[in-house]
N, C-alpha and C positions, 0 to 999 in steps of 0.2 A: 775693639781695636783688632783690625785685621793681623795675621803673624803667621807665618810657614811655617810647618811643622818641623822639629827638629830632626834632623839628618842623625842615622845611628849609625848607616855605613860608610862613613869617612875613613880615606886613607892616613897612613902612618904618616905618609908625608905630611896630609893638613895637618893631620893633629899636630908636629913640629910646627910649623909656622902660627897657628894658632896661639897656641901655647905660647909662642915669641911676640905675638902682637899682646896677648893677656898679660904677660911677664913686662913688657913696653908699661903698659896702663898701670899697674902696679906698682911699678918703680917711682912714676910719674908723679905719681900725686906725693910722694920722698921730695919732691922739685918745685912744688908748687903748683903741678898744672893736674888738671882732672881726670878720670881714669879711663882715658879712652887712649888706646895704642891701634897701630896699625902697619900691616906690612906690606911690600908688593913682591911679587915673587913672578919670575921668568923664565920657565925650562930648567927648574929648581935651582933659580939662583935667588938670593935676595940683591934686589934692583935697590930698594932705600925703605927706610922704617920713618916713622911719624909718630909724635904722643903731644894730645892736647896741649897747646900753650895759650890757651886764651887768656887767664887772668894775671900770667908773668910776662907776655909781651904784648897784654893792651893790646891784643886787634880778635875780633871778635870770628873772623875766617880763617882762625891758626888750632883748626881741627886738624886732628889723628891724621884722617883720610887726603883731606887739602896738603899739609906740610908735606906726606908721603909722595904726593900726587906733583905739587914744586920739584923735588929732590928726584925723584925717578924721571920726570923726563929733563930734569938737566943734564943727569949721570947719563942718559941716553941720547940726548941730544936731539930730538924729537918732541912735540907733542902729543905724540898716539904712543899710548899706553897697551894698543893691540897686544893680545898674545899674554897679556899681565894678568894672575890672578890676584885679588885684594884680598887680605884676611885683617877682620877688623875684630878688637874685642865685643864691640857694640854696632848692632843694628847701625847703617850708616843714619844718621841725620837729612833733611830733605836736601839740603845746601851741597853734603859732601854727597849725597847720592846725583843730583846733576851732575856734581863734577866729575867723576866717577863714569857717567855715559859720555860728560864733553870728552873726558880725556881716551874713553873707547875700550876700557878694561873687556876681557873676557869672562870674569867669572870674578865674584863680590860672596865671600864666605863671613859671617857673624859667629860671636859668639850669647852676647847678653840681645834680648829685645829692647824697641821702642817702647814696649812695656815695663821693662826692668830699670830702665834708663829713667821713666816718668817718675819710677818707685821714689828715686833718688834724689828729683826735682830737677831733673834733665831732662824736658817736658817740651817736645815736637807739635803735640797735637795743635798747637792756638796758628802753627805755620799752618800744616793740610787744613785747617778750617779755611784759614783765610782763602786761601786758594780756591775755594768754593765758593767762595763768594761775588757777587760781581763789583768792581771797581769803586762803586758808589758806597759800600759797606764797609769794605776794609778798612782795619783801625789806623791804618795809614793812608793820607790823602794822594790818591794817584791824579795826576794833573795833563793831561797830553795836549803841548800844543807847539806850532812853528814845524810843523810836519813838512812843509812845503820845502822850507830851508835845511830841515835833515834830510830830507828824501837827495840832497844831491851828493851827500858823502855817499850811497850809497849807491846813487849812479854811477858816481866814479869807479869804486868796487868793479859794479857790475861793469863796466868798461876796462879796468884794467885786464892786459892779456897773459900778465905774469903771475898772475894772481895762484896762490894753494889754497886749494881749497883746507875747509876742514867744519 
């Protein structure tokens, strides 16, 4: 399993924020939810915090990273998370790490791995396989068709002149 080496010269600042996303997960699992916390942090402000809620609000995209990621661009009122660094207790997950580039962060600081996280039976790696695989393998049946008839919501798109990007 691939993993970066761990960073020894972190400033005082991360360590505060760190420390605050650890302290997050920690409390969490007092709640019900799992031990993953997460912070976002802007020109040393805190933007919004996040801590697992998957199994107390029944929805399976109610990660650390994702709830932080809702809350910071509502309180901002944007999309683009630009300019934001994330400190997460845990290695992001593949799901929170897309969202994480959709939403355009700067910089994604961890504290535990994808390894530490497996330890635990919080276990990433059956995603990156899948992903490896092609369409016909995967433990779920991917089906593509009426392409002809989606293809024009996306004409439209492309036509519209008001359009933002993102």
């Amino acid at each position: 399993m691939d993993t970066l080496p761990e960073k020894q010269d972190y400033t005082a600042e991360d360590a505060h924020y760190m420390e605050l996303a650890i302290r997050l997960a920690e409390e969490n699992i007092d709640h019900g939810g799992g031990p993953f916390g997460a912070v976002i942090v802007r020109q040393g402000e805190v933007i919004a915090t996040g801590a697992n809620r998957v199994v107390p609000d029944n929805d399976p995209t109610a990660h650390a990273e994702v709830l932080a990621i809702r809350r910071a661009c509502q309180r901002l009122g944007t999309f683009s998370l630009a300019g934001c660094t994330v400190y997460s207790s845990c290695e992001p997950c593949p799901m929170c790490l897309s969202a994480l580039y959709w939403a355009g962060v700067s910089r994604i600081c961890y504290g535990n791995t994808k390894a530490d996280a497996q330890a635990i039976d919080f276990d990433d790696s059956f995603i990156y396989d899948q992903l490896d695989l092609s369409y016909t393998q995967r433990a779920i049946p991917c089906e593509h068709f009426m392409r002809d008839r989606a293809l024009k919501a996306f004409q439209k798109w492309a036509e519209k002149e008001d359009k933002i990007a993102y």
